[in-house]
N, C-alpha and C positions, 0 to 999 in steps of 0.2 A: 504493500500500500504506500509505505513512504517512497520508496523508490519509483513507483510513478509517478507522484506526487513531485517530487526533485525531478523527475524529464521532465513534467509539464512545465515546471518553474522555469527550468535551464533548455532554452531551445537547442536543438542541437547543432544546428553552425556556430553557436555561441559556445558551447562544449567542445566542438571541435579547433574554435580556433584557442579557447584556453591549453587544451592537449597541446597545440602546436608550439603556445608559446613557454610552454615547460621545456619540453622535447630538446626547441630553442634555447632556453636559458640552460639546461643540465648539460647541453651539449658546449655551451661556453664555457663555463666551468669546467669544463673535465680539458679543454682545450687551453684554456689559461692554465690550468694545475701539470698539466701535461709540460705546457712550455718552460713550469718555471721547476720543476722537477729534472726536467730531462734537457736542461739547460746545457751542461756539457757536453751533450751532444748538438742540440738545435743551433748552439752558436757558430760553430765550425758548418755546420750545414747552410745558417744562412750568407756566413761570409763568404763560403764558396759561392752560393747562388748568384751574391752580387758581381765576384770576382769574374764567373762565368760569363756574364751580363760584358762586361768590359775587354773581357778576353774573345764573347764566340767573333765579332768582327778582324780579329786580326790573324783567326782560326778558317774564315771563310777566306780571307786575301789571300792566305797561302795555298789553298785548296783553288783557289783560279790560276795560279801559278803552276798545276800540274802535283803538289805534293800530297800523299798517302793523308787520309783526317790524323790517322796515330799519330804519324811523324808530325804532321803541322802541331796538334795537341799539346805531345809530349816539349817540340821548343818552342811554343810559344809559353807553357807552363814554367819550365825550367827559366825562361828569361823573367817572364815575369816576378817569379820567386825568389833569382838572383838579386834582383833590381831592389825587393823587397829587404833582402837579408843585407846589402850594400845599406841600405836607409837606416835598418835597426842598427847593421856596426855603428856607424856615423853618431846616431843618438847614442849611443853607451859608447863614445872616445868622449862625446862631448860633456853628457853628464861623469866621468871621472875625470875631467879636466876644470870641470864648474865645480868640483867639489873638492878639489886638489886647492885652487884660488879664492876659496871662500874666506880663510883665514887672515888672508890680506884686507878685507874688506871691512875688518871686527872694526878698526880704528875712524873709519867713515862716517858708518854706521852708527858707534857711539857718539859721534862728535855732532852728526844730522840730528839724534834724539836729546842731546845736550841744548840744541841752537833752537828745538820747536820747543822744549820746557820753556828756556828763556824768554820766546817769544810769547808764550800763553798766557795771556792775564797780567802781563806786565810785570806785575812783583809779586810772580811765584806763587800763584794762588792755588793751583792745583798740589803745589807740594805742601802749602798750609793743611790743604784738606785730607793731602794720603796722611799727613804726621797725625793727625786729629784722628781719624778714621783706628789707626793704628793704637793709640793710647786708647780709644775707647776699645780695642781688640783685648788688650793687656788687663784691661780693669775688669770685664768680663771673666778672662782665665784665671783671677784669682779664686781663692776658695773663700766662703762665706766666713764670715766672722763666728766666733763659737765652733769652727770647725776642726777637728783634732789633725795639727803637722803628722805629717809622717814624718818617724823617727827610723835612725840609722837598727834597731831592733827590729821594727817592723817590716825592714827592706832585708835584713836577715831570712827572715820567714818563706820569704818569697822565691819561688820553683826558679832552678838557673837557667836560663837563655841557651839551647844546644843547638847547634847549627849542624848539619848531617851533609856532607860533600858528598859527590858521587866520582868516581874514580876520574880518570884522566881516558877519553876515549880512546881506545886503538884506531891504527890502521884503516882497516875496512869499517868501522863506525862514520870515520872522519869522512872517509869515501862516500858514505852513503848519506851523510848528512849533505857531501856538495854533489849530490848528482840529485836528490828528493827533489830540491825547490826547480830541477830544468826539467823534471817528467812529464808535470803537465804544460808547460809551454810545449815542450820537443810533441807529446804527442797530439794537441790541439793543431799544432803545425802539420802532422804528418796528415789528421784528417781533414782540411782544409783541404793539401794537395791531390787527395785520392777521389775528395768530394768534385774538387774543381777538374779533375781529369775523365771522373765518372759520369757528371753533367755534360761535360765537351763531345764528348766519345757517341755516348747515348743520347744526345736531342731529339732524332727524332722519335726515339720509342717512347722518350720523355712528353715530350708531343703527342703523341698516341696515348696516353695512358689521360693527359688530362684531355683530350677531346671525348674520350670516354664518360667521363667523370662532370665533364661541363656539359653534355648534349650532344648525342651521337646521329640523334635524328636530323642535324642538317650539319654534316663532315663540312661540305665548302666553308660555311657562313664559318663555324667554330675553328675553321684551320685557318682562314684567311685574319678572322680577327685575333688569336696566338702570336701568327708572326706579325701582325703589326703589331703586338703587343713588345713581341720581345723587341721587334725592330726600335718602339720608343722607348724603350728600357735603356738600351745599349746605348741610343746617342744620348737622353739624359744624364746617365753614368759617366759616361764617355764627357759630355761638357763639363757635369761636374768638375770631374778629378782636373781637365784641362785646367778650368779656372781656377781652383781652389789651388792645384799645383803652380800655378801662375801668381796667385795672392801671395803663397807661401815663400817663389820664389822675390818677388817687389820687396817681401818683409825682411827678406834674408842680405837682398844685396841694401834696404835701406841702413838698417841695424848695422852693417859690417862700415857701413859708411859714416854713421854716428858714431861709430866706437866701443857698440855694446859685444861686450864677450860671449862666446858659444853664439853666435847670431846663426850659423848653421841648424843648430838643436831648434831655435826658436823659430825658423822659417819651417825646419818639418811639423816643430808642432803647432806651428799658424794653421798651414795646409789642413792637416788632420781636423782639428778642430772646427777650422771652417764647417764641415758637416753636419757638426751640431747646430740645427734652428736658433735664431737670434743671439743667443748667446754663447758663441762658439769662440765669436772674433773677439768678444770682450774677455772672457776666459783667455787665450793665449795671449793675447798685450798684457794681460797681470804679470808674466813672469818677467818681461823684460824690463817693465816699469819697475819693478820693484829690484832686479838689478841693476839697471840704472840708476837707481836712487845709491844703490851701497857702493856702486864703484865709481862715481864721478862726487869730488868736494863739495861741488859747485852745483844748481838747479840745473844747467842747459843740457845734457843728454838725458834728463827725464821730459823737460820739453819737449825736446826731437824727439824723442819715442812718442809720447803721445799724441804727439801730431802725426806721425806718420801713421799710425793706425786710422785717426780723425780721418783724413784725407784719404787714404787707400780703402780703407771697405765700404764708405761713401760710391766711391768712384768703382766700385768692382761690385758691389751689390746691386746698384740701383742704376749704374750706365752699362755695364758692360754683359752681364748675366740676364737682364730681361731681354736683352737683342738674343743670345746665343739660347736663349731655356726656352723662350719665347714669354708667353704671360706669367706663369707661374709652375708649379712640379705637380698641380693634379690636385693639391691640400688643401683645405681649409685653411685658413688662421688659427680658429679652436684646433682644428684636429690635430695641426703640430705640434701644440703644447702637450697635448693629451694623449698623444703617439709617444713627444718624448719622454714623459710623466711614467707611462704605460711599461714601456721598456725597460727603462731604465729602471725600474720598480722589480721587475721580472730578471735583468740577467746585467744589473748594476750599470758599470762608466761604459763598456761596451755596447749595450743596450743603447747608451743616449746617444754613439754617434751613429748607429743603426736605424735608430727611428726613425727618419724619414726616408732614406731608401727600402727597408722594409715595408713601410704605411705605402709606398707609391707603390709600391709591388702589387700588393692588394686593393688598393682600390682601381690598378689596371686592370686585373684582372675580374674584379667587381663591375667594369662597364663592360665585360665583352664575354662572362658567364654570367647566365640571369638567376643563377641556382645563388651568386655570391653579390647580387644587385644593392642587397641590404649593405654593404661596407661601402658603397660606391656615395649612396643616397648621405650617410650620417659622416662619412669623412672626405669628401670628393670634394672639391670648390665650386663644382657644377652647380646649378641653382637647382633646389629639390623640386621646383614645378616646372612645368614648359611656358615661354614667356606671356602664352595667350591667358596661362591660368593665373597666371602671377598678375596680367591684368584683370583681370577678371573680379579676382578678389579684392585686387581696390576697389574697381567702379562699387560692389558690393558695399563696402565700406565708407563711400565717399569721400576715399584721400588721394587724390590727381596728383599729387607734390610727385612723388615717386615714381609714377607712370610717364609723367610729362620728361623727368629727368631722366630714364631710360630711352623713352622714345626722341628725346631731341640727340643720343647718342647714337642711336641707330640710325637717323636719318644724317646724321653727318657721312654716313655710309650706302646709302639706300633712300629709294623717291619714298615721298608720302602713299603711290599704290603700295609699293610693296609694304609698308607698314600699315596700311589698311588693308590689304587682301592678308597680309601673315601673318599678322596680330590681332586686329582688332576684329576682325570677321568672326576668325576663332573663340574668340572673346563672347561676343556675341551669340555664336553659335552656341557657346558652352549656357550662358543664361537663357535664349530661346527653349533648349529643352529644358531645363530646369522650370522653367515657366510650363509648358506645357504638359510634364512630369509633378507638377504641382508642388515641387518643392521651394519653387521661386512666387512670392506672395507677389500681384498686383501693385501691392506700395512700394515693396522692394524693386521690383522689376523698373517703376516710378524711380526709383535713387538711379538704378542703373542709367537711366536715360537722363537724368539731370548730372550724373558726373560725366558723362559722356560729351555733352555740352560745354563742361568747362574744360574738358582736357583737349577739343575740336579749340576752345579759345586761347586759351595758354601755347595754342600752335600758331599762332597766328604769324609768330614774331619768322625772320628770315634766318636760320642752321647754319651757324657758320661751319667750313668748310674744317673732315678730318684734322686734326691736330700729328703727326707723324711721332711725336714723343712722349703723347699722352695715352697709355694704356687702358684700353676697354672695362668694363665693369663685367664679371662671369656672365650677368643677364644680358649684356649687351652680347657677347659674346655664342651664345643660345640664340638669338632672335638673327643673330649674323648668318648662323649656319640655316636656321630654318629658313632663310630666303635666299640661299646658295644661289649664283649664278644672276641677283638683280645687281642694278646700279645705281649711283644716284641720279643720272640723269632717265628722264620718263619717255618713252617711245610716243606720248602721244603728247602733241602738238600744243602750245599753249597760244592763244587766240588775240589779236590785239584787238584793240577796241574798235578802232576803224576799218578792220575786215568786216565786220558784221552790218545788218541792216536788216532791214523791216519789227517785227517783235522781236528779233535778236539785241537788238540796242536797247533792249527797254535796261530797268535796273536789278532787276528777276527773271528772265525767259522761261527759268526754270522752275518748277513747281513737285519739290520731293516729298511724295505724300508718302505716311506709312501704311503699312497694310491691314496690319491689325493692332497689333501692340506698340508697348511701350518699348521693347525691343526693336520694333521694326523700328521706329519714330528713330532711337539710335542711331539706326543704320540708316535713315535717310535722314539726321543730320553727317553725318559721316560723311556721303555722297555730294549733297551740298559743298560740304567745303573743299572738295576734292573738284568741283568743278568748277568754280569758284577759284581755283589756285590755278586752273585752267582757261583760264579769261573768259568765262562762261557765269553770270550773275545767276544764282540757285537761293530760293529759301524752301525751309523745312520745314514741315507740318503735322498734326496728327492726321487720325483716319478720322475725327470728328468732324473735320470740313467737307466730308465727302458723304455725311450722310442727310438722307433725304430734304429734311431741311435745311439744313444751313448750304447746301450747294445749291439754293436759290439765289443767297445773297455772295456766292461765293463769284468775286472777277478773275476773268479770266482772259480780260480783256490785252493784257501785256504778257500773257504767257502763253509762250511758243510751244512746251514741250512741258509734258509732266509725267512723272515717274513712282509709280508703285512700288516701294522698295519692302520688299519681305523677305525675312531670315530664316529660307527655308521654302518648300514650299506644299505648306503646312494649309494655306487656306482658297483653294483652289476658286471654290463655290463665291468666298469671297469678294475674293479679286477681280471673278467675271463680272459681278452685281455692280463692282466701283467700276469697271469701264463702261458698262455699259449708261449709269449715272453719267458720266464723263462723255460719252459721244452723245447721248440727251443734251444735255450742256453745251457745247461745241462741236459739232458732226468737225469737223476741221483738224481739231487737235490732234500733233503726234503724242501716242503714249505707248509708254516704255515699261515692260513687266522684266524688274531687277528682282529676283527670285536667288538669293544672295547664298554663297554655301552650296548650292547644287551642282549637279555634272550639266556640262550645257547641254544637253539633249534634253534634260528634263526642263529647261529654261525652254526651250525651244517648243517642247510638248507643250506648255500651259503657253505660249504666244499663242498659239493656234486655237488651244480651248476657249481660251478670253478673249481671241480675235483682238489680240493690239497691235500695234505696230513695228515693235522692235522688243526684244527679249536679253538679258545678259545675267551672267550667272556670279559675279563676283565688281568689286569696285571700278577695276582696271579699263574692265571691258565695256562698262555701264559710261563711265567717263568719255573710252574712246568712242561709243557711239552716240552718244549726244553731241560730240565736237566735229562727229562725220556731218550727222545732220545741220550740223550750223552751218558747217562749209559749204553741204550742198547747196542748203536753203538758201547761199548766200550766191554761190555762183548762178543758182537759176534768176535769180533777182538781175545778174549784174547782164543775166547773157538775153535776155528780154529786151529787144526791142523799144527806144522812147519813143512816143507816137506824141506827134507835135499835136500842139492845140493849134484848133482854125479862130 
């Protein structure tokens, strides 16, 4: 009894999708415990993966040059590794040589903390305070009054102090004491090598095994999007290391130029560092600044250190790395924190210079497996809606501010059709059904259509022209691709004033009625200003002037052309009742059924049902046939015979 009782309560998609988000979470957890358990192994695994990443390109160059995958593998591996163990000698000559000259630096160093006392507070006030601090420490450790001294009897009493040595180690102790601490360096190293030669070797089975695993049902689509995956892997890795080995080296020949010692040790560990999000660069100028400070008497090679850092990651972060990376590495802002936080929390200092090549691994392969979509959506930079929905929800909300400022970036890139057929259509389309599906209330639908309004006026102003060193905003960047292939300049024709004549000259020819809704009304103020920006005078109206009474007193006298604009074409019965009202009205009038969102056949279909005169299925096309019609209208006018008066 209870237990149906509980199904009736708990629907079962609503049980099903709790099951799923267990399943979900238990499987996180077992894969964070997993990772930070078996740590000693997954760290050599991922390092391989990335070294792979950096290596398969110069594994394919030899492989076009005629040589064996083994042989290319094994030297490309081997150089690589050398190249590597040359770097790590280089840092251990340089730190026993930093640690050899530290000694010399005691007398500097005392005499810098001597000269900032003196400087502090004038007359010594912080040393007033530790002396104070300190007699109140003293007065505290004494024992309370009435308290019984201990006597030289009583310290008699008391068990002796035995300290217990342990022998002098032998031979093969000493041995094994200095070979313990290189076991697990030597053998993290060896599996690093077998990782990065096993990945080289086996790609493509490697490849096979996750086409499997991502979606076997379309091989193309999943093998095509892999290799473009690894393909942007390898050059992001690849500019990486370039830059940051390039940082490392500016840092090394500045340092060596200022005069700071070991400047070798501190350009590798620039490079290195660099890796780590934000605060990688500031982290390695800690070390030089601070020997700076100990080995020059004087302030000026702590200056030139600090400036040279001010000046070089300035100029390598934000001029040189957005041209080579392009906009960004795939990440959020959050997510890089939270990658590095993540990591580093799981598999400590290596972790945090891991975090973001790791985090970009996964969320590549989050956009091009749908099984792994979820990493892509919560740490991706991509915008989590598509731009029409992201409009959408303002108009919803009536906040233009945001809409207006993505959309004046996209048109520095693209005509206003292609932001009204790719955005705002969509936009529109998305609140038509929702209206029609009843989840879009009549009043709301009313907001839509009055934010709509303001974001056609806040366009009014003239876009100026791309900016070439001003980067995109991600949404900009989304609405970019979904109009792949426009331009800013428009295929159709903008009208001067004095081409036109008869009702063309009036200061409205145009008459953009909606069709039914408050939606439509949207879309043919939309329309309107699209033609309108096309030297063509349009105003927008509801379908209220279209019914049977007020299209008594409705003039029609200045207008040449009028246009039914509907978002869909949802009101067939409608639309034919408003023409035919309309040829009542003016047997004369051209009218135009914009049946907005549909495939043109179906535009085509309801011309003929409503018997109008012209049909168009989207903004583009709606514009360019009212501006055909002006043209004609205008050359039959100019090609007409003047018959003299007698």
């Amino acid at each position: 009894m209870m237990t149906n009782i509980g199904k009736s309560l708990l629907p079962e998609h609503e049980g099903q999708s709790l099951v799923g988000a267990a399943s979900a979470t238990f499987i996180a957890v077992v894969i964070v415990a997993s990772l930070f358990l078996g740590r000693d192994l997954f760290v050599p695994l991922s390092l391989a993966l990335l070294l792979s990443f950096v290596l398969a390109p110069l594994v394919r160059l030899l492989q076009r040059f005629g040589s064996p995958r083994g042989l290319a593998v094994m030297l490309v591996v081997t150089i690589a590794f050398a190249a590597l163990f040359g770097v790590g000698t280089l840092m251990g000559r340089q730190l026993t040589q930093l640690a050899a000259e530290l000694p010399r630096y005691e007398s500097t160093i005392r005499s810098k903390v001597q000269s900032l006392r003196g400087a502090s507070a004038g007359d010594g006030t912080l040393e007033r305070a530790a002396d104070m601090l300190q007699s109140l420490g003293k007065e505290l450790e004494k024992p309370a009054l009435g308290a019984p001294i201990p006597t030289a009897a009583d310290a008699a009493g008391k068990p002796i102090h035995v300290v217990v040595s342990a022998p002098a180690p032998g031979p093969l102790e000493s041995l094994s004491s200095l070979i313990s601490p290189l076991l697990h360096p030597l053998a993290t190293t060896g599996l690093i090598i077998v990782f990065v030669m096993f990945i080289l070797v086996q790609r493509e089975d490697l490849r096979n095994k996750l086409i499997k695993l991502g979606g076997s049902h379309d091989i193309q689509r999943t093998t095509a999007a892999l290799d473009d995956a690894a393909l942007r892997l390898s050059k992001l890795f690849l500019a990486q290391l370039g830059i940051n080995s390039a940082f490392g080296l500016i840092i090394g020949v500045g340092l060596w130029a200022i005069g700071v010692p070991s400047y070798a040790l501190w350009a590798i560990l620039a490079a290195i560092l660099r890796f780590v999000p934000y605060i990688g660069a500031a982290i390695s100028a800690a070390f030089p600044l601070a020997l700076a400070a100990a080995v020059d008497p004087g302030w000026s090679m702590l200056i030139l250190t600090g400036l040279l850092f001010l000046v070089v990651e300035p100029v390598v972060g934000h001029g040189v790395e957005p041209v080579l990376l392009g906009q960004s590495t795939g990440l959020s802002p959050v997510a890089v924190v939270l990658a590095a936080a993540f990591w580093t929390l799981l598999w400590g200092p290596i972790g945090l210079v891991l975090a973001t090549p790791l985090t970009v691994c996964l969320v590549v392969l989050g956009r091009h497996i749908e099984r792994l979509s979820l990493i892509d959506v919560l740490l991706g930079d991509r915008p989590a809606l598509e731009p029409w929905e992201m409009l959408y929800q303002r108009l919803l909300v009536a906040d233009t501010s945001e809409a207006v400022e993505q959309a004046e970036e996209f048109l520095k890139e693209r005509s206003y059709a292609d932001y009204y057929d790719g955005i705002v259509l969509k936009a529109l389309g998305l609140a038509q059904a929702d209206l029609s599906g009843g989840s879009l209330t009549p009043e709301r639908a009313e907001v839509v259509r009055s934010a709509m309004v303001d974001l056609v006026s806040d366009l009014q102003q003239e876009v100026e022209p791309p900016n070439l060193h001003e980067e995109p905003s991600p949404e900009t960047v989304a609405a970019l691709e979904v109009t792949a292939g426009g331009s800013r300049a428009d295929d159709t024709p903008v009208l001067a004033p004095d081409s036109l004549t008869g009702r063309w000259t009036a200061t409205c020819p145009v008459l953009c009625v909606a069709g039914k809704t408050a939606v439509d009304e949207a879309a043919a103020i939309v329309l309107a200003d699209l033609l309108t920006k096309h030297g063509l005078g349009a105003r927008a109206t509801g379908v209220e002037v279209l019914t049977t009474t007020n299209i008594l007193q409705l003039d029609l006298s200045q207008t040449a052309m009028v246009c039914l604009v509907s978002v869909g074409a949802r009101h067939e019965a409608h639309l034919r009742n408003l023409v035919k009202r309309l040829r009542r009205k003016q047997h004369s009038l051209t009218i135009m059924i914009a049946v907005l969102g549909e495939e043109p056949q179906i535009a085509t279909a309801l011309q003929a049902a409503t018997k109008a005169d012209l049909s168009a299925a989207d903004f583009r096309k709606a514009c360019a046939a009212c501006v055909s019609v002006a043209q004609s209208r205008t050359h039959e006018a100019a090609d007409r015979p003047v018959l003299a008066k007698v």
